[in-house]
PyMOL commands that place a pseudoatom at each C-alpha (Angstrom):
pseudoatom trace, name=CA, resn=UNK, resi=1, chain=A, elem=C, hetatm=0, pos=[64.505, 190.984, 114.729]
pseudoatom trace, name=CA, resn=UNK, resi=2, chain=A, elem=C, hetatm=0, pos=[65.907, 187.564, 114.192]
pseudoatom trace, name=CA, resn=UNK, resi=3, chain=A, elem=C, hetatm=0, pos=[64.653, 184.937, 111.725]
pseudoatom trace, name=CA, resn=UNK, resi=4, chain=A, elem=C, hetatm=0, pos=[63.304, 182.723, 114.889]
pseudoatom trace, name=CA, resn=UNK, resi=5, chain=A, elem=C, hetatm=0, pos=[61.362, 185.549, 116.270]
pseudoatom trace, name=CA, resn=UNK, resi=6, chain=A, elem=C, hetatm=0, pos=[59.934, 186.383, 113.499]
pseudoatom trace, name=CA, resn=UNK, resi=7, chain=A, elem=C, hetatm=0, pos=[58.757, 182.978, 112.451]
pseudoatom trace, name=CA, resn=UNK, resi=8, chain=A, elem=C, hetatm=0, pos=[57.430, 182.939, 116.378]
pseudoatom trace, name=CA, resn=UNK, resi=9, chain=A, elem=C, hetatm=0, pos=[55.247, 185.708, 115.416]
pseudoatom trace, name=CA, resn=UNK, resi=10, chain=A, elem=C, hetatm=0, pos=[53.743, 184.051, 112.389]
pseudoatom trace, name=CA, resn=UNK, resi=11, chain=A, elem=C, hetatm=0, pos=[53.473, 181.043, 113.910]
pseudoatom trace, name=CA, resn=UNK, resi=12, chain=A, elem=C, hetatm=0, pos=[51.625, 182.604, 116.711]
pseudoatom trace, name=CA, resn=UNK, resi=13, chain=A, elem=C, hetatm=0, pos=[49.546, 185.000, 114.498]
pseudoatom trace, name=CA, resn=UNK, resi=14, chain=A, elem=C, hetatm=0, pos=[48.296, 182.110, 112.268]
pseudoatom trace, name=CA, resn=UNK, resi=15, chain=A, elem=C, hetatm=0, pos=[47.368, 180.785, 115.431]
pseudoatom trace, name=CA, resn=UNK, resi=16, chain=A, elem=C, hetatm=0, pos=[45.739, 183.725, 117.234]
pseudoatom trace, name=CA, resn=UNK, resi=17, chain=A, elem=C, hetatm=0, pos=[43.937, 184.283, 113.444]
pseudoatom trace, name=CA, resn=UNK, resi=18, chain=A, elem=C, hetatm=0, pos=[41.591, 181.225, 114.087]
pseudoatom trace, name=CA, resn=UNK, resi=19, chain=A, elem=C, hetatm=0, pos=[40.165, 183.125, 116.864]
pseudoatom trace, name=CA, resn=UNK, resi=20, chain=A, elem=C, hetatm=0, pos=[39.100, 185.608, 114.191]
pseudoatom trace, name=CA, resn=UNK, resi=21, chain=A, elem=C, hetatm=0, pos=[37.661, 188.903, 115.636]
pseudoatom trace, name=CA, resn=UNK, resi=22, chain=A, elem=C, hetatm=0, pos=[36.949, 187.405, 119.297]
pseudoatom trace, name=CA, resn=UNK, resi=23, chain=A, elem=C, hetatm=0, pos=[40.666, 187.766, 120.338]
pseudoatom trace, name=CA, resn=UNK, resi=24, chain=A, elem=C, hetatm=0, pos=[40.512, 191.719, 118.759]
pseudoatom trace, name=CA, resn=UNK, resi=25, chain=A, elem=C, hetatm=0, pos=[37.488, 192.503, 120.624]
pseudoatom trace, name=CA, resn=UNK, resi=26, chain=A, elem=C, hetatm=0, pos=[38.855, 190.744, 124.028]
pseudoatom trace, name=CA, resn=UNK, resi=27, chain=A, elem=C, hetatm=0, pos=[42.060, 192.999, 123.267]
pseudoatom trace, name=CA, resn=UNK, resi=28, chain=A, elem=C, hetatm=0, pos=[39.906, 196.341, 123.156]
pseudoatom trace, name=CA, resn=UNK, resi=29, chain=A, elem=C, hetatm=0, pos=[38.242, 195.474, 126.186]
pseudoatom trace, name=CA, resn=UNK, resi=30, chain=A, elem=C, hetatm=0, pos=[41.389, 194.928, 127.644]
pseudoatom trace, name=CA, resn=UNK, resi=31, chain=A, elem=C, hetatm=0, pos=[42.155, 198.057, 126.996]
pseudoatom trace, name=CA, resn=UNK, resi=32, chain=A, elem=C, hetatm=0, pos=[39.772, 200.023, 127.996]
pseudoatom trace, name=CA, resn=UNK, resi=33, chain=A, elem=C, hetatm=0, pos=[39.957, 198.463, 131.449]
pseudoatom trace, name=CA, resn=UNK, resi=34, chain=A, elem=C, hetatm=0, pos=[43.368, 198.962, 131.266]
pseudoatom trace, name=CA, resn=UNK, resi=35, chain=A, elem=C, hetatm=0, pos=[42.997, 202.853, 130.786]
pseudoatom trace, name=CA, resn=UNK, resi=36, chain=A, elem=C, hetatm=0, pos=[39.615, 203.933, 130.601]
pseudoatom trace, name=CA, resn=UNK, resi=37, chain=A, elem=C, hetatm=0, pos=[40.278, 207.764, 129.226]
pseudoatom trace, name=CA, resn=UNK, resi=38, chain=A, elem=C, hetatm=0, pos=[41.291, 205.709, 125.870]
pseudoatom trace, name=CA, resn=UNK, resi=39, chain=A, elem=C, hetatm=0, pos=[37.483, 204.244, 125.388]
pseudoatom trace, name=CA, resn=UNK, resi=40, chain=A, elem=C, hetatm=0, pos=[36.028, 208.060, 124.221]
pseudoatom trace, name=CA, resn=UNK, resi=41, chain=A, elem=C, hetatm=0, pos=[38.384, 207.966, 121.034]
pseudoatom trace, name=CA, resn=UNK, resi=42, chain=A, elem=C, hetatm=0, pos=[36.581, 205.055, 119.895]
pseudoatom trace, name=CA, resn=UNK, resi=43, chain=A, elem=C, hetatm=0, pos=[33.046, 206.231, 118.279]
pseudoatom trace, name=CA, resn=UNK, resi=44, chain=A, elem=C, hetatm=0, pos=[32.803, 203.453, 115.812]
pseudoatom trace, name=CA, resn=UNK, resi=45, chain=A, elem=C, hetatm=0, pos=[31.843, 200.062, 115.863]
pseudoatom trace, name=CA, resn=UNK, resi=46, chain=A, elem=C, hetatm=0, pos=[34.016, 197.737, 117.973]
pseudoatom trace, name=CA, resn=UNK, resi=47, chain=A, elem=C, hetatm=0, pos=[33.728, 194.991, 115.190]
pseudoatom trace, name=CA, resn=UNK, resi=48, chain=A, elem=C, hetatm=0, pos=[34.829, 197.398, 112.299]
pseudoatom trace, name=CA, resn=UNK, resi=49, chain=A, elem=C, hetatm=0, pos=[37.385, 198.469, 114.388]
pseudoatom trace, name=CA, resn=UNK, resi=50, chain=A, elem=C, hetatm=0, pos=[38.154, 194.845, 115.280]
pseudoatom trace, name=CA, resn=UNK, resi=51, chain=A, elem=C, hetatm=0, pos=[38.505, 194.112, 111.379]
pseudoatom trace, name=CA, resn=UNK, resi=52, chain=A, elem=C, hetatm=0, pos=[40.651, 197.249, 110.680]
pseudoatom trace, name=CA, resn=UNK, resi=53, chain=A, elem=C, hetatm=0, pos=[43.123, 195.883, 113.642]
pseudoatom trace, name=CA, resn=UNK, resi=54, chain=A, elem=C, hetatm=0, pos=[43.174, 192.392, 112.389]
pseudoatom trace, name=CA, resn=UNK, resi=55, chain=A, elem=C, hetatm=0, pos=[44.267, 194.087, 108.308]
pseudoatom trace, name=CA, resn=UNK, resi=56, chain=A, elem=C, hetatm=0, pos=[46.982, 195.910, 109.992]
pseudoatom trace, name=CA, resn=UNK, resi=57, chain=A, elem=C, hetatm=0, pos=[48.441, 192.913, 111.825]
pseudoatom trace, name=CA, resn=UNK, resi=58, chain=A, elem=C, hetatm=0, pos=[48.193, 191.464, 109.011]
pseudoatom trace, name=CA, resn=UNK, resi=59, chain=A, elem=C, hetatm=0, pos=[50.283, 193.571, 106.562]
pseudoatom trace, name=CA, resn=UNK, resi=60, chain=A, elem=C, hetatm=0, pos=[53.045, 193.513, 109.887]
pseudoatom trace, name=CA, resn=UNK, resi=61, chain=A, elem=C, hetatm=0, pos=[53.084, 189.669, 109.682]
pseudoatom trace, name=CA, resn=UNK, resi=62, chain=A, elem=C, hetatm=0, pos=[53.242, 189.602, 105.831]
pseudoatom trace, name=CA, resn=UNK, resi=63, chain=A, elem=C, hetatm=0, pos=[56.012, 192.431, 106.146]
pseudoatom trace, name=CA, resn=UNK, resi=64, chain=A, elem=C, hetatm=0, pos=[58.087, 190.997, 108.887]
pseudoatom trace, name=CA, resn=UNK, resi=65, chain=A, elem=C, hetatm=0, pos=[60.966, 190.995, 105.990]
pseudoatom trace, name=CA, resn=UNK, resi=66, chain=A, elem=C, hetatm=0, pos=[60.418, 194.185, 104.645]
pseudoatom trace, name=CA, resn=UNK, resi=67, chain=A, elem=C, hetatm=0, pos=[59.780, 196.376, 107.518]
pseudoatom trace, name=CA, resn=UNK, resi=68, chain=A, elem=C, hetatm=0, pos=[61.497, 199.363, 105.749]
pseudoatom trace, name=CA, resn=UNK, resi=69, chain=A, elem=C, hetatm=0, pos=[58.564, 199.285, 102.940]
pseudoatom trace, name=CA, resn=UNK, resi=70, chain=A, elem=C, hetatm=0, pos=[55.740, 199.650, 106.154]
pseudoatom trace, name=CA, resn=UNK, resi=71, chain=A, elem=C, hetatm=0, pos=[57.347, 202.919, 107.452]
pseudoatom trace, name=CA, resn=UNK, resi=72, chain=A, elem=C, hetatm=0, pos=[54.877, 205.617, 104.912]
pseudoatom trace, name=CA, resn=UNK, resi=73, chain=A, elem=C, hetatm=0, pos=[51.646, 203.105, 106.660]
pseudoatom trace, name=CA, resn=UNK, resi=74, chain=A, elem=C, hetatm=0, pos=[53.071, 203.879, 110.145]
pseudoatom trace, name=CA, resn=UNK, resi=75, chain=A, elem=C, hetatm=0, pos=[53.871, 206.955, 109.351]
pseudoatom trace, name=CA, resn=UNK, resi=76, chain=A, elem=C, hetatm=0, pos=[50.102, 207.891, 108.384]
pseudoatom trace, name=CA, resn=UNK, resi=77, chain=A, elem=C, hetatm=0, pos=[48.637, 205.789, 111.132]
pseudoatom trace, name=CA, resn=UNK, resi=78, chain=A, elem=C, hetatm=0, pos=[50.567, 207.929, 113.566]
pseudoatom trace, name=CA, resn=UNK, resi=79, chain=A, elem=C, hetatm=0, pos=[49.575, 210.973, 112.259]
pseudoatom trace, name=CA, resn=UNK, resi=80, chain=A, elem=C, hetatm=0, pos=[45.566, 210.122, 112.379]
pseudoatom trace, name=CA, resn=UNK, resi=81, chain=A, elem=C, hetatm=0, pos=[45.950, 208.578, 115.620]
pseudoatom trace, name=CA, resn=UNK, resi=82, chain=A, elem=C, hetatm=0, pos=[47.512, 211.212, 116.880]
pseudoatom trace, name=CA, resn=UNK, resi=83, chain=A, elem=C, hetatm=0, pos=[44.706, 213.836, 115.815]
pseudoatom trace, name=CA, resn=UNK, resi=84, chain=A, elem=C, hetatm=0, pos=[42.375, 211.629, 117.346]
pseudoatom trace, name=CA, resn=UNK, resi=85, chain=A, elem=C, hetatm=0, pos=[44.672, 212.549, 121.005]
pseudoatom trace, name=CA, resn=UNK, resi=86, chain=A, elem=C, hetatm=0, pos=[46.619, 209.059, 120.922]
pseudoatom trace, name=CA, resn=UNK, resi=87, chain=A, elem=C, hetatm=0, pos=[49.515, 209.816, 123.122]
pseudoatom trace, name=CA, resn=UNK, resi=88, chain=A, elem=C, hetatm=0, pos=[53.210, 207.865, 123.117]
pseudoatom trace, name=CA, resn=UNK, resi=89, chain=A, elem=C, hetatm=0, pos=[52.249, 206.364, 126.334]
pseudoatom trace, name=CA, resn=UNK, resi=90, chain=A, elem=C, hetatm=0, pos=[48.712, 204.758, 124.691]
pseudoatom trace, name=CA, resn=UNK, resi=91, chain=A, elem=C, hetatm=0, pos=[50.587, 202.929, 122.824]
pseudoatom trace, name=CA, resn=UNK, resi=92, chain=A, elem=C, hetatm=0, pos=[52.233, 200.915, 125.976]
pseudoatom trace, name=CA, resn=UNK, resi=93, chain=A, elem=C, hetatm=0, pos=[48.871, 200.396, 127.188]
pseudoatom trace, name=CA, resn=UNK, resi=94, chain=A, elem=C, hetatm=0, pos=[47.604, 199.028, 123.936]
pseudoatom trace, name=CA, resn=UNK, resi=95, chain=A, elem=C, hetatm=0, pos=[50.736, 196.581, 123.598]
pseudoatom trace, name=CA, resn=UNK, resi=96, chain=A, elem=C, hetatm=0, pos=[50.115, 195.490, 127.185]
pseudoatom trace, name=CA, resn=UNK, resi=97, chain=A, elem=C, hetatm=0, pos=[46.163, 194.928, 126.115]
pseudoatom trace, name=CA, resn=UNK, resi=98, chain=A, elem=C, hetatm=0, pos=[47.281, 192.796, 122.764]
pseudoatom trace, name=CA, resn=UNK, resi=99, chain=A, elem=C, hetatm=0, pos=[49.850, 190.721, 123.848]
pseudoatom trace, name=CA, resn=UNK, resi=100, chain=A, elem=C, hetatm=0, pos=[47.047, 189.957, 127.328]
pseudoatom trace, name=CA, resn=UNK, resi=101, chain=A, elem=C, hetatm=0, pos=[44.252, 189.041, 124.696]
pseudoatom trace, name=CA, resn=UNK, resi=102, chain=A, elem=C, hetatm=0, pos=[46.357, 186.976, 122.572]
pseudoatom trace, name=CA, resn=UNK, resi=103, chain=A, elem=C, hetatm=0, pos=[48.284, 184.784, 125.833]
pseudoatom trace, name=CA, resn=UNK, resi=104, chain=A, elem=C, hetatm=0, pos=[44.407, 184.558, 126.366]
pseudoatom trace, name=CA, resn=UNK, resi=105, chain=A, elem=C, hetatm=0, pos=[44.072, 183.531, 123.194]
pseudoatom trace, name=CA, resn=UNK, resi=106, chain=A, elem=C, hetatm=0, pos=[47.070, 180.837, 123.039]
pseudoatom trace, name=CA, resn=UNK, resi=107, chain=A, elem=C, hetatm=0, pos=[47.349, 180.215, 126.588]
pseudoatom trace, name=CA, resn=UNK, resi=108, chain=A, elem=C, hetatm=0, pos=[50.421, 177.900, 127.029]
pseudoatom trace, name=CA, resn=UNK, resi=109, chain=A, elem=C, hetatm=0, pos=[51.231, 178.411, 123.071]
pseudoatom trace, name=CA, resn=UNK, resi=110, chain=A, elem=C, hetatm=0, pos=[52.152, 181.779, 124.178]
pseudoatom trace, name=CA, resn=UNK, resi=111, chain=A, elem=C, hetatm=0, pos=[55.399, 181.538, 126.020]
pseudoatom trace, name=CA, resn=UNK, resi=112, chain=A, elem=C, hetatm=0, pos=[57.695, 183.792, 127.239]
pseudoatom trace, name=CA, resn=UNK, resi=113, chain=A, elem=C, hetatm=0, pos=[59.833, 183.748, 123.979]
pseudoatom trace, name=CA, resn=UNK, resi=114, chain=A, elem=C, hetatm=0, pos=[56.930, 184.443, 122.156]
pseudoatom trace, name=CA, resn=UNK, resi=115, chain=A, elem=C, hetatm=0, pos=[55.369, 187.085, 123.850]
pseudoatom trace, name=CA, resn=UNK, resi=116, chain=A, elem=C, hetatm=0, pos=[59.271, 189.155, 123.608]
pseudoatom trace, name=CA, resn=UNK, resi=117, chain=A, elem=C, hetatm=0, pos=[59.066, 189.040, 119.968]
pseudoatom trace, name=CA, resn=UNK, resi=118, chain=A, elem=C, hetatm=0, pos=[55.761, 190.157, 119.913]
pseudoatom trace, name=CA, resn=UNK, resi=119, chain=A, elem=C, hetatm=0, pos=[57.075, 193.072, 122.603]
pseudoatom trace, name=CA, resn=UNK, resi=120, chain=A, elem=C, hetatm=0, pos=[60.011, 193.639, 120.042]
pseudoatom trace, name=CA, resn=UNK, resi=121, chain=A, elem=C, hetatm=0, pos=[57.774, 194.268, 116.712]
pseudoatom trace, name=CA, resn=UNK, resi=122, chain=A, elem=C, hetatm=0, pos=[54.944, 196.195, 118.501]
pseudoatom trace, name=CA, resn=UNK, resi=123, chain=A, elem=C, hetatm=0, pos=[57.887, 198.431, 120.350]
pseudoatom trace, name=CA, resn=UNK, resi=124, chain=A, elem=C, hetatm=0, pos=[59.118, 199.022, 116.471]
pseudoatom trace, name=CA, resn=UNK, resi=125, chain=A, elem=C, hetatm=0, pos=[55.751, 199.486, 115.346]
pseudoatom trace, name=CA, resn=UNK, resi=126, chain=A, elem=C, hetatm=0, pos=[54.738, 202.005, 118.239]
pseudoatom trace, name=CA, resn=UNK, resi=127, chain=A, elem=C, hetatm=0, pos=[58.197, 203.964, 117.583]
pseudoatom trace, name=CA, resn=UNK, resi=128, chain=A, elem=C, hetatm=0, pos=[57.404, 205.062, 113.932]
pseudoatom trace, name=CA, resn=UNK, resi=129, chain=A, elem=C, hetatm=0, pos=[53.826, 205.724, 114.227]
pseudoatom trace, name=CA, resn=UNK, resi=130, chain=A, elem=C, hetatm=0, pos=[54.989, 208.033, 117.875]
pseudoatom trace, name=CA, resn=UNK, resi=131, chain=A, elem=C, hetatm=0, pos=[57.262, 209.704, 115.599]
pseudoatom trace, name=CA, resn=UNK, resi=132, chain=A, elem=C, hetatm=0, pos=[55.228, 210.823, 112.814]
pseudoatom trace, name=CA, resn=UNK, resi=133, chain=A, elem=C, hetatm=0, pos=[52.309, 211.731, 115.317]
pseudoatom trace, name=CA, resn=UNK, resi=134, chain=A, elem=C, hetatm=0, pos=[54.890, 213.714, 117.203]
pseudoatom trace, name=CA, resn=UNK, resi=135, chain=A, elem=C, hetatm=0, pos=[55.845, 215.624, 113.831]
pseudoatom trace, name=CA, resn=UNK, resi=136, chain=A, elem=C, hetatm=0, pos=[52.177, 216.035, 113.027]
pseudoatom trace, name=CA, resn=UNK, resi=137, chain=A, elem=C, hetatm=0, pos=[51.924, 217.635, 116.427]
pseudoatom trace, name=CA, resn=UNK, resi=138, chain=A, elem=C, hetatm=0, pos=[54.874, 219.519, 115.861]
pseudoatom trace, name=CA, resn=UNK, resi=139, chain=A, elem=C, hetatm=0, pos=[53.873, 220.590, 111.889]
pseudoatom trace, name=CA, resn=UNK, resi=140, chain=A, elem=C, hetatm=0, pos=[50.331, 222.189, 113.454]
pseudoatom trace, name=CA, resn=UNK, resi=141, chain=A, elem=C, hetatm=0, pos=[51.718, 223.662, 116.317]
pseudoatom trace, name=CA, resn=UNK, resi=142, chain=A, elem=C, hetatm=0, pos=[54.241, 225.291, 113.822]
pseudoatom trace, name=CA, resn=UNK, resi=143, chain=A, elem=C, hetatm=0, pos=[51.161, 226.246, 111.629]
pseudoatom trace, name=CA, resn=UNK, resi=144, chain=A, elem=C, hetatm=0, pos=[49.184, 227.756, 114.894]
pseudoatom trace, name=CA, resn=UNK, resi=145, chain=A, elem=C, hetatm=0, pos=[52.189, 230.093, 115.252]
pseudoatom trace, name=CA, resn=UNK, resi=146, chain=A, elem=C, hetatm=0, pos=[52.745, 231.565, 111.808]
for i in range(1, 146): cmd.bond("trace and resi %d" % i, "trace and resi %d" % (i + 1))
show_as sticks, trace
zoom trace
């Protein structure tokens, strides 16, 4: 990523943080219209869930410098998601959902340029957490056969 997109993102996020949860729980909605199968893997409160969303983003936005040091927390989040049946193409329907809610959120102060950088972190984010969910998959499907 360049140094302009990721200032957009900050930028943007600082912006889109004002909303506090409302934006998060607009996104999950979003979602869940989007593809309703995903709604079942959700059994806890949508405002905890909201907040644990909203920590994430955070450490990505704080991070944006030092992605290499966020790959182990990708790494586990796409190994739990995964064993709660997240699939690789989820996560196209949840970056479709966030980057709706938050050009809700900002309406014009969400422009095209904007939105790709978003598109280009949450595509680098989505990639490590398919991979270790893949391996997970891979590790206990290994397991199942010994």
């Amino acid at each position: 990523m360049t140094f302009a997109q990721k200032q957009m993102i900050r930028d943007s996020y600082e912006q889109i943080r004002t909303f506090d949860e409302a934006v998060f729980l607009l996104f999950y909605g979003r979602m869940f219209e989007l593809d309703p199968t995903i709604r079942p893997m959700f059994r806890h409160d949508m405002k905890e869930q909201a907040k644990k969303l909203i920590q994430t983003l955070d450490l990505v936005v704080d991070s944006l410098d030092r992605m290499e040091a966020l790959k182990p927390r990708l790494a586990e989040l796409g190994r739990s998601h995964a064993g709660y049946g997240v699939k690789p193409h989820h996560y196209e329907t949840l970056a479709a959902a966030l980057l709706w809610a938050f050009g809700q959120a900002l309406s014009a102060g969400f422009p095209a340029e904007v939105r790709a950088a978003w598109r280009a972190v949450l595509a680098e984010l989505s990639a490590e957490m398919i991979a270790a969910g893949e391996g997970a998959g891979a590790m206990e499907k290994k397991g199942a056969e010994e």
